[in-house]
Backbone and ligand atoms as CSV (ligand in chain L), in Angstrom:
chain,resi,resn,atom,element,x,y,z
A,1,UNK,N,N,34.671,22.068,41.741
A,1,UNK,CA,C,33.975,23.344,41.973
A,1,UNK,C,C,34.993,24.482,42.007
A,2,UNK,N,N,34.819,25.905,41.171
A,2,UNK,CA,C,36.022,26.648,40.913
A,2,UNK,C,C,35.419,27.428,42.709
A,3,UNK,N,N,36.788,28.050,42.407
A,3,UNK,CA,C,36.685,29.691,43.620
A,3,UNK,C,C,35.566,29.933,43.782
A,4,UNK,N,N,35.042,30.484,42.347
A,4,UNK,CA,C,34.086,31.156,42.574
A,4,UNK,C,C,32.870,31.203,42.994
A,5,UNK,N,N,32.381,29.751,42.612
A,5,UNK,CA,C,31.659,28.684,42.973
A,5,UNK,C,C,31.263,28.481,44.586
A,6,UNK,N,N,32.617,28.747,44.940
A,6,UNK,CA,C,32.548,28.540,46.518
A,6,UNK,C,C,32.213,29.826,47.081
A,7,UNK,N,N,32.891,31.083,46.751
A,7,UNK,CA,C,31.880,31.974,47.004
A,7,UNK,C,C,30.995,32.646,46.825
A,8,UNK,N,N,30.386,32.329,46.146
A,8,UNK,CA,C,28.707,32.311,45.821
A,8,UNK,C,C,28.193,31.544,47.155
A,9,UNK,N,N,28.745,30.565,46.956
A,9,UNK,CA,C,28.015,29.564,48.082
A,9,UNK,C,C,27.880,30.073,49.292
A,10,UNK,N,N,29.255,30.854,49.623
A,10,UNK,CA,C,29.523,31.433,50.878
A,10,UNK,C,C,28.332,32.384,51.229
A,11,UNK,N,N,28.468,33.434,50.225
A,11,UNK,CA,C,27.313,34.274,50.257
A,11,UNK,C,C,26.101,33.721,50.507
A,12,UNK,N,N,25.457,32.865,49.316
A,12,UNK,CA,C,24.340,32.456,49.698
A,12,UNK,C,C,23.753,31.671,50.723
A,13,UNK,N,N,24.858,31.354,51.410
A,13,UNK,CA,C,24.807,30.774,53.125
A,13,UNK,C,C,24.575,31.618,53.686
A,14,UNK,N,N,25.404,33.134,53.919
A,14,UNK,CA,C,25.449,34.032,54.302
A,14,UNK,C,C,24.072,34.794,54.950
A,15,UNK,N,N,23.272,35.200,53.541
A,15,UNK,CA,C,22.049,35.260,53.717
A,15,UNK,C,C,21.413,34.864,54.050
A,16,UNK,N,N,21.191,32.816,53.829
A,16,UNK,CA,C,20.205,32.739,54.375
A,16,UNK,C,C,20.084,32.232,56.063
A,17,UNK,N,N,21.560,32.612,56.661
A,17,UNK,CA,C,21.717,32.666,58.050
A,17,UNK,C,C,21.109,33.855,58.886
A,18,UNK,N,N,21.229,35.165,58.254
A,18,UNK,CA,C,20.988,36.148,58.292
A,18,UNK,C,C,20.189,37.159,57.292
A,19,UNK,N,N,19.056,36.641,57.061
A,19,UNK,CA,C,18.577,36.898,56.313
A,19,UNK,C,C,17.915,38.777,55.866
A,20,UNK,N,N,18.173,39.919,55.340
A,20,UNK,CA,C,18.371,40.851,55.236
A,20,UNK,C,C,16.366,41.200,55.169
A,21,UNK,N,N,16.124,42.652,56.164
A,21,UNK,CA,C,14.937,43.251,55.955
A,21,UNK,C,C,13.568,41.991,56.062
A,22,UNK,N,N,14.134,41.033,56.788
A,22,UNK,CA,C,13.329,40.212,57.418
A,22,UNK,C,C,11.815,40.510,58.098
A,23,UNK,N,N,11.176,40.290,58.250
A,23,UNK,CA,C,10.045,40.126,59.114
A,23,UNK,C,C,9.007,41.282,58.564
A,24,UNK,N,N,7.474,40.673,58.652
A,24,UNK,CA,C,6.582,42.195,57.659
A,24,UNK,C,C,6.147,42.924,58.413
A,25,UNK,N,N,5.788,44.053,58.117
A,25,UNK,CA,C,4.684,44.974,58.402
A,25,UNK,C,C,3.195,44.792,58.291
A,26,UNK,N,N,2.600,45.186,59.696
A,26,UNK,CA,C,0.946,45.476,58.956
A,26,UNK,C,C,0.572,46.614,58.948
A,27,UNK,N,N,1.115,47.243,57.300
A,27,UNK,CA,C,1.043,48.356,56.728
A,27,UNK,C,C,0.462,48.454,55.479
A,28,UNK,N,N,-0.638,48.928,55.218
A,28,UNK,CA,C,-1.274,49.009,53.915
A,28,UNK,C,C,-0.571,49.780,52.889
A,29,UNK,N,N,0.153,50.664,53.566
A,29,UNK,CA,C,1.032,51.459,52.603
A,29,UNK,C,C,1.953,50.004,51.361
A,30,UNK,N,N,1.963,48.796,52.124
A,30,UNK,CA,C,3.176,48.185,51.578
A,30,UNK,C,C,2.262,47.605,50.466
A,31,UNK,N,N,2.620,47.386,49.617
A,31,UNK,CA,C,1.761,46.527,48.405
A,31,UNK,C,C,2.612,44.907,48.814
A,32,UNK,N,N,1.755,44.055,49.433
A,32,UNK,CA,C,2.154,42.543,49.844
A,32,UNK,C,C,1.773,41.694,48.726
A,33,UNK,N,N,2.776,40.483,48.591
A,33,UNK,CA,C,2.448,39.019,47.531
A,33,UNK,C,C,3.438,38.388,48.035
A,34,UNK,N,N,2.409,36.997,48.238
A,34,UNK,CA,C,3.020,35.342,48.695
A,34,UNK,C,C,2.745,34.692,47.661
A,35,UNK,N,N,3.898,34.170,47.384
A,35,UNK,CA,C,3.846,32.423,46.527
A,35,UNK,C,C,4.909,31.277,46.847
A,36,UNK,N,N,4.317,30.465,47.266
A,36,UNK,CA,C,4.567,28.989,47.467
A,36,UNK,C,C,5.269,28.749,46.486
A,37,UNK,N,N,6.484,27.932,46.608
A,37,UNK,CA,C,7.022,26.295,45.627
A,37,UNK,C,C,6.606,24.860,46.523
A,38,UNK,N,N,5.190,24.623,45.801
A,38,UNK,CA,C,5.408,23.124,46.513
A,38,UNK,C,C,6.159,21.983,46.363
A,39,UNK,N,N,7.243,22.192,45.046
A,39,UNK,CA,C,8.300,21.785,45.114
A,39,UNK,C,C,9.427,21.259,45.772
A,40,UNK,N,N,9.259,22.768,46.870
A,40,UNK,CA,C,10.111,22.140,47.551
A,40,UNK,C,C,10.027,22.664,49.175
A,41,UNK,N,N,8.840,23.202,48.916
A,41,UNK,CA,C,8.555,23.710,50.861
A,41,UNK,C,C,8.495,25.524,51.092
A,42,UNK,N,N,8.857,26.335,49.960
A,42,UNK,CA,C,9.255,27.866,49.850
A,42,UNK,C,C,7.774,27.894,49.711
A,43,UNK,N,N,8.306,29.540,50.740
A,43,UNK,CA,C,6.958,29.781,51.147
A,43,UNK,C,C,7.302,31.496,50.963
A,44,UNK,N,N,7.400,32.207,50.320
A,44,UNK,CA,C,7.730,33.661,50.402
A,44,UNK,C,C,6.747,34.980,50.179
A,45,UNK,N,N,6.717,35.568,51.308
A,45,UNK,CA,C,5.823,36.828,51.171
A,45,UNK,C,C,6.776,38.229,51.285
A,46,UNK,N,N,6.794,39.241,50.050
A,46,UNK,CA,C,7.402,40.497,49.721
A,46,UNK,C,C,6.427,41.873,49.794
A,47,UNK,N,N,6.964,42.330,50.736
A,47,UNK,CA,C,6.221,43.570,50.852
A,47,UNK,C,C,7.334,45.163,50.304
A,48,UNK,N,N,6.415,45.645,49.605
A,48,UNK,CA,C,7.122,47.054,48.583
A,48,UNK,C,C,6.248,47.633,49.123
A,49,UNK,N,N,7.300,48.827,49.641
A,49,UNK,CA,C,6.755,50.318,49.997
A,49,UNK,C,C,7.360,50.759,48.518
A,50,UNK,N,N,6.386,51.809,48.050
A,50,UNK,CA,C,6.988,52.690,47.022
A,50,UNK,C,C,6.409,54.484,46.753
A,51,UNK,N,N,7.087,55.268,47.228
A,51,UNK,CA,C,6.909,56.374,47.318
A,51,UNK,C,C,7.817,57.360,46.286
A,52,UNK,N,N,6.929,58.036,45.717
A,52,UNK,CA,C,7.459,58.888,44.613
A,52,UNK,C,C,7.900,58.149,43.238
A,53,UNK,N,N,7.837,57.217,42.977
A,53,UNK,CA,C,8.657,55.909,41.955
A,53,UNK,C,C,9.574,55.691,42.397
A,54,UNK,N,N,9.290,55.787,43.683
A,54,UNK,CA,C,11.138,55.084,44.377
A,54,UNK,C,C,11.001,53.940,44.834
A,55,UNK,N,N,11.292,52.695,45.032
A,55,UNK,CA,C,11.249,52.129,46.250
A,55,UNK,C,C,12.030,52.377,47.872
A,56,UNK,N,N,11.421,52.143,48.562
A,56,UNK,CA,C,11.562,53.259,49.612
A,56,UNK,C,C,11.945,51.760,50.826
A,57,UNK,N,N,11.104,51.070,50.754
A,57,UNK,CA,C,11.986,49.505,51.533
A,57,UNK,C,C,10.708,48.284,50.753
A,58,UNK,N,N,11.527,47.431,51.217
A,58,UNK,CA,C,11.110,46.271,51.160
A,58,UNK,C,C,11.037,45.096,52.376
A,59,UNK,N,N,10.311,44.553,52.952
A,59,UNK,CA,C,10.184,43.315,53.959
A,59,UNK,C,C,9.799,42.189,53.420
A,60,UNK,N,N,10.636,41.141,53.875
A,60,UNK,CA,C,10.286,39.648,53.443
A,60,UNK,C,C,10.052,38.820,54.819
A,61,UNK,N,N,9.324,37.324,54.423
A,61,UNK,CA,C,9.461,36.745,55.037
A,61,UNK,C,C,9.516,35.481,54.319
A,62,UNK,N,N,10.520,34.586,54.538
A,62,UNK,CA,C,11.208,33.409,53.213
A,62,UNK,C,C,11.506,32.130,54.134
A,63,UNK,N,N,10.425,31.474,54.237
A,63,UNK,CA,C,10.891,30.112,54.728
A,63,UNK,C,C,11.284,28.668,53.449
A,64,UNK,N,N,12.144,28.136,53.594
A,64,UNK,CA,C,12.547,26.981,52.517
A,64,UNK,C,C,13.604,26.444,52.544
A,65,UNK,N,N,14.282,26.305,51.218
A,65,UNK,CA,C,15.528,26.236,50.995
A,65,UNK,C,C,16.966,27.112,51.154
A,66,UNK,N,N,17.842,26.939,51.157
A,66,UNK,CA,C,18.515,28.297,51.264
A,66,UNK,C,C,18.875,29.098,50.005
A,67,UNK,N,N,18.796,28.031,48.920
A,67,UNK,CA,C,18.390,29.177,47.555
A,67,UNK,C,C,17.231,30.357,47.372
A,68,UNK,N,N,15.993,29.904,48.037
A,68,UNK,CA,C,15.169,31.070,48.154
A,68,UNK,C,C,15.103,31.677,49.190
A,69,UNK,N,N,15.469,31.453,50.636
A,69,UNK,CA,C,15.819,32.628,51.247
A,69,UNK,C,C,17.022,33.992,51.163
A,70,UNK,N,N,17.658,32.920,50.445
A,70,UNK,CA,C,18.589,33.785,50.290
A,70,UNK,C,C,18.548,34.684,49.449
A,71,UNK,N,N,17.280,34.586,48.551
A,71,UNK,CA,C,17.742,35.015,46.457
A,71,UNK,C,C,16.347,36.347,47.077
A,72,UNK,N,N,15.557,36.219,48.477
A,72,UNK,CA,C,14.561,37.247,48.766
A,72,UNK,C,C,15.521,38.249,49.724
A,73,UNK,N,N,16.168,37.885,50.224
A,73,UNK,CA,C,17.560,38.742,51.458
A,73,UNK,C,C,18.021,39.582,50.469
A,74,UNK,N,N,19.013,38.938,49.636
A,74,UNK,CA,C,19.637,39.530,48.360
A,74,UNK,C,C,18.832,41.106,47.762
A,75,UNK,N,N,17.538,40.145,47.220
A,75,UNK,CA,C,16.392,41.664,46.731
A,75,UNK,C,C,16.546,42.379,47.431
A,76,UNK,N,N,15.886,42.022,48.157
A,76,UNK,CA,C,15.823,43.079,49.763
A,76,UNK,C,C,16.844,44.649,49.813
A,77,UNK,N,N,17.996,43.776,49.468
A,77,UNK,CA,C,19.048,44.173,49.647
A,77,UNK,C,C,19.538,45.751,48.656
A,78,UNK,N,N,19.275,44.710,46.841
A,78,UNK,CA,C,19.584,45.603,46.025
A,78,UNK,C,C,18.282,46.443,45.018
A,79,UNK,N,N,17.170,46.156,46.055
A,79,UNK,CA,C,16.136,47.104,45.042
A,79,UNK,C,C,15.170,48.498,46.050
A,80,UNK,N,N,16.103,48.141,47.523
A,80,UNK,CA,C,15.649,49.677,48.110
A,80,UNK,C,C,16.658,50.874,47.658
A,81,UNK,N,N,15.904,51.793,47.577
A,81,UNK,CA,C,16.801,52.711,47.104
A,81,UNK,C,C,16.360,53.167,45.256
A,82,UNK,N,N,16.003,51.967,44.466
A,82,UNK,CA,C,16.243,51.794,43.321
A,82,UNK,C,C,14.300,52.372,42.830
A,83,UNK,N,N,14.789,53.646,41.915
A,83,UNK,CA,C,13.378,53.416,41.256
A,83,UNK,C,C,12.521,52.311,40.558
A,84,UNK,N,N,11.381,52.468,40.239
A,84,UNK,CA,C,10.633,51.537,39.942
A,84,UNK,C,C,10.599,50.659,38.552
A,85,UNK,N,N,11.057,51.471,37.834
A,85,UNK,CA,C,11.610,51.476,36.570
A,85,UNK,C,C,12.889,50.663,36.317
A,86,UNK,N,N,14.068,51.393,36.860
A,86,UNK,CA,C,15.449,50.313,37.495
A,86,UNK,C,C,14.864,49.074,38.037
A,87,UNK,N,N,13.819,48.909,39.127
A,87,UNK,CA,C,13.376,47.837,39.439
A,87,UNK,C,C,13.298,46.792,38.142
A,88,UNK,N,N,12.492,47.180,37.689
A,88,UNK,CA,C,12.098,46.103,36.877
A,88,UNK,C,C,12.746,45.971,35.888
A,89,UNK,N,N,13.645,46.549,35.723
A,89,UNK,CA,C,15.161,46.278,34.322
A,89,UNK,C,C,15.908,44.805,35.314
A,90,UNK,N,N,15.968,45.352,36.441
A,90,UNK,CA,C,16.941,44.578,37.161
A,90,UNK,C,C,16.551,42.915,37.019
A,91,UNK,N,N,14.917,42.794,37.846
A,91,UNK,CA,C,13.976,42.209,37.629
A,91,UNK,C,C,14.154,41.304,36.430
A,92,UNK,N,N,13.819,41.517,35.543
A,92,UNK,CA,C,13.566,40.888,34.143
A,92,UNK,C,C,15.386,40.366,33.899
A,93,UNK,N,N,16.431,41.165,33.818
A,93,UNK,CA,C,18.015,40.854,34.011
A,93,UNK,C,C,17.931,39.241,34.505
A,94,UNK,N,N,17.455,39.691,36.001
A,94,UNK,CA,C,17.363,38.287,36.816
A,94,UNK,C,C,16.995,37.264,36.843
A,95,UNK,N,N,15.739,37.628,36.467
A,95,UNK,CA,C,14.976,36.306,35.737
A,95,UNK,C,C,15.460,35.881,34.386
A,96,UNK,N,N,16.045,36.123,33.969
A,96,UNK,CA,C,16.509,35.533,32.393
A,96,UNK,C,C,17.808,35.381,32.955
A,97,UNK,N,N,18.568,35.519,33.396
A,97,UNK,CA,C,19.825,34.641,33.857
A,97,UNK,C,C,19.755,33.760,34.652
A,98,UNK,N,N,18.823,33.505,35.282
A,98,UNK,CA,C,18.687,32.015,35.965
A,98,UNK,C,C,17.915,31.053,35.253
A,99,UNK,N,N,17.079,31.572,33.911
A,99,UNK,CA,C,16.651,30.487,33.357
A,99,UNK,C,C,17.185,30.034,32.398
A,100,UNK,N,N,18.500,30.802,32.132
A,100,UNK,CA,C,19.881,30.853,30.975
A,100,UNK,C,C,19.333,30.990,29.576
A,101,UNK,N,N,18.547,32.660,29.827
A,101,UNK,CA,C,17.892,33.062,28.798
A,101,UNK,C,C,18.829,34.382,28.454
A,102,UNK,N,N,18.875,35.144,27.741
A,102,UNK,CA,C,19.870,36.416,27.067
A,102,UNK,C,C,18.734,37.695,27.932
A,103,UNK,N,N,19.869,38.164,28.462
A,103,UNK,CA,C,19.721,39.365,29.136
A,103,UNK,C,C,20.312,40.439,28.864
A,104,UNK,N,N,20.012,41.482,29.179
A,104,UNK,CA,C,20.751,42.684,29.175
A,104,UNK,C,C,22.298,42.905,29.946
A,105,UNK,N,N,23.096,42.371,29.760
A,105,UNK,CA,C,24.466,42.581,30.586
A,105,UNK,C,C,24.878,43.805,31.150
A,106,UNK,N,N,24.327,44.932,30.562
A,106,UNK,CA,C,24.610,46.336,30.752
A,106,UNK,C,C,24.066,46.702,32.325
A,107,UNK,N,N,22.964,45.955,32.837
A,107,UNK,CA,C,22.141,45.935,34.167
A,107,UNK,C,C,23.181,45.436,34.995
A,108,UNK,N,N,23.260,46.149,36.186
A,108,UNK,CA,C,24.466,45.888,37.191
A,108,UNK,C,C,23.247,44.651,38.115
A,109,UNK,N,N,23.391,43.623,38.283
A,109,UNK,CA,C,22.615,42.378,38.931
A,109,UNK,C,C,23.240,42.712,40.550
A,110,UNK,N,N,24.783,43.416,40.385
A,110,UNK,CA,C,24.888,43.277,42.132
A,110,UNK,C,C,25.379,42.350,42.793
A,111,UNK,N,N,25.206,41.885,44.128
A,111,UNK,CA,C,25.194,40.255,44.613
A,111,UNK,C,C,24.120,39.317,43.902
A,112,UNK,N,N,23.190,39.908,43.352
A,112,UNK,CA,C,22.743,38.606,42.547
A,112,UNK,C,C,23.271,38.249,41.677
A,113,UNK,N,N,23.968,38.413,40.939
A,113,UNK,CA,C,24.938,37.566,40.170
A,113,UNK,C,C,25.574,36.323,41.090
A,114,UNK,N,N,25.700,36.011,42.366
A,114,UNK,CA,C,25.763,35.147,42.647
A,114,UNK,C,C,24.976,33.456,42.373
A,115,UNK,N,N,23.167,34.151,42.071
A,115,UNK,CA,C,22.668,33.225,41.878
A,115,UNK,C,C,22.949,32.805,40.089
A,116,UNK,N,N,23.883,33.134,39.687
A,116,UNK,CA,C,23.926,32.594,38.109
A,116,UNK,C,C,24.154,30.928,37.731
A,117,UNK,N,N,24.954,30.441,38.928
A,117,UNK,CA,C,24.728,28.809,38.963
A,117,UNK,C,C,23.431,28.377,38.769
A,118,UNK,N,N,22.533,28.428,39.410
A,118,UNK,CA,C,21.167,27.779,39.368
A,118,UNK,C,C,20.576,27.439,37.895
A,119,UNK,N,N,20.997,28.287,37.098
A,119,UNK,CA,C,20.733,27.706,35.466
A,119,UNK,C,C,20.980,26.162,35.280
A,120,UNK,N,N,22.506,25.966,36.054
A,120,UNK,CA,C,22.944,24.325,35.571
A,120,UNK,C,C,21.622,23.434,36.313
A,121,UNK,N,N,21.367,23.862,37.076
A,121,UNK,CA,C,20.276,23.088,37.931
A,121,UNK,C,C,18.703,23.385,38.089
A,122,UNK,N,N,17.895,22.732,37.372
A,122,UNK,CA,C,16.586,22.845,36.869
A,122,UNK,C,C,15.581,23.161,37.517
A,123,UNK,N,N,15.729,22.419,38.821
A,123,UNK,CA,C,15.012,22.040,40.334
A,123,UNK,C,C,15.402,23.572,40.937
A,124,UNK,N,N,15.993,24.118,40.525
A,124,UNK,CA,C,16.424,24.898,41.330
A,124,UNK,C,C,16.314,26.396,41.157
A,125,UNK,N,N,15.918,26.475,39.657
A,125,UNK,CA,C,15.164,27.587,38.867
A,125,UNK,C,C,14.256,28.361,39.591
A,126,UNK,N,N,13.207,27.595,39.850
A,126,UNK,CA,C,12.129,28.192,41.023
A,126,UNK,C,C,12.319,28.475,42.455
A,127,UNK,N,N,13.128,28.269,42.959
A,127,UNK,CA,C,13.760,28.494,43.904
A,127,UNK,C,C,14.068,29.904,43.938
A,128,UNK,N,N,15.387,29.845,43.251
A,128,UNK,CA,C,15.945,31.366,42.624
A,128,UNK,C,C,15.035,32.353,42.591
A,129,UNK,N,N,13.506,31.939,42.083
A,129,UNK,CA,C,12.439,33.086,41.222
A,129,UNK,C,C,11.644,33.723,42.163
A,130,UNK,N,N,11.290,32.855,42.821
A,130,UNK,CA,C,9.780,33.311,43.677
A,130,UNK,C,C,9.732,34.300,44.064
A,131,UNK,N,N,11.206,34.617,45.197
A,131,UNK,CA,C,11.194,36.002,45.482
A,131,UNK,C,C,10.924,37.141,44.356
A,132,UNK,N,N,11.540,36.750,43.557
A,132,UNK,CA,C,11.712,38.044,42.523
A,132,UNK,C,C,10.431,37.988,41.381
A,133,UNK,N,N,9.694,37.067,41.520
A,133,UNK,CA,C,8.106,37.249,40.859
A,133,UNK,C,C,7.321,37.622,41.579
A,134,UNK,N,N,7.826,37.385,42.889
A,134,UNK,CA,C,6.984,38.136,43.843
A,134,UNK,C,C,6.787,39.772,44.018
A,135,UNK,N,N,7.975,39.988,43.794
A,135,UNK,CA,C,8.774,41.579,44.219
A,135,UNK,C,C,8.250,42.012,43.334
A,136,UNK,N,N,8.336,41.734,41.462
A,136,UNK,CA,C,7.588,42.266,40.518
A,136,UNK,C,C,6.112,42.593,40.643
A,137,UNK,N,N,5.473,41.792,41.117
A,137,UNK,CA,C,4.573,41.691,40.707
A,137,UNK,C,C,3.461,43.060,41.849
A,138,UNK,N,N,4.389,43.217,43.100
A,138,UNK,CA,C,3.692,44.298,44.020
A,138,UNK,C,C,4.324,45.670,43.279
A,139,UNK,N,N,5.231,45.752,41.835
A,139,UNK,CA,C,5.383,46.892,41.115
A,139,UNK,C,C,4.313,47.073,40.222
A,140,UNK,N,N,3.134,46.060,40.269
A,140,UNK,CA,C,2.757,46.431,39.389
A,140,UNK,C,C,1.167,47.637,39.774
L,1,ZN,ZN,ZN,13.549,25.845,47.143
């Protein structure tokens, strides 16, 4: 396993010890979506506030593995702040590098570039996603 390898890992421990913008709101303002992996026990619900085409915050709540708590902390992390538009460049970036599909490289991924391992590992694809099909999908 190189360096780098290991810190990824680090990180993605990181998170899902401390998991970032944790716990939801009962706020209608937030546009909410849960989806399950019965795969493997992930259970993730993403709530998007979005004001003006901005996103303005985000709340999760990510029980599972520590690949998907961590890969919803992460979001959390790098799509407040980010218009809606950027959202979903980022979005689509993400999802095609974990399924080791051709992406846009020009898209800054952030700390998610950490999750770029998960390609070698199949089982582990969905893991990586949920959060971030989730997150899409309250842009829409
Ligand atoms: Zn999982």
């Amino acid at each position: 396993m190189s360096n780098l390898d290991n810190l990824y890992r680090e990180i993605i421990m990181e998170h899902y010890k401390n998991p970032r913008n944790h716990g939801l709101v009962d706020n209608s303002d937030y546009k909410s979506n849960r989806i399950k992996n019965p795969s493997c026990g992930d259970d993730i619900t993403i709530q998007t506030l979005v004001e003006d085409g901005k996103i303005k915050d985000i709340k999760q709540e990510a029980t599972g593995c520590s690949i998907s708590v961590a890969s919803a902390s992460v979001l959390t992390e790098i799509m407040i702040g980010k218009t809606v538009e950027e959202a979903k460049e980022i979005v689509n970036a993400y999802l095609n590098m974990v399924t080791d599909k051709e992406y846009n490289q020009t898209i800054d991924l952030e700390e998610a570039s950490v999750f770029s391992g998960v390609k070698k590992f199949p089982a582990r694809i969905k893991c990586a996603s949920i959060a971030w099909v989730a997150f899409k999908d309250t842009l829409e």
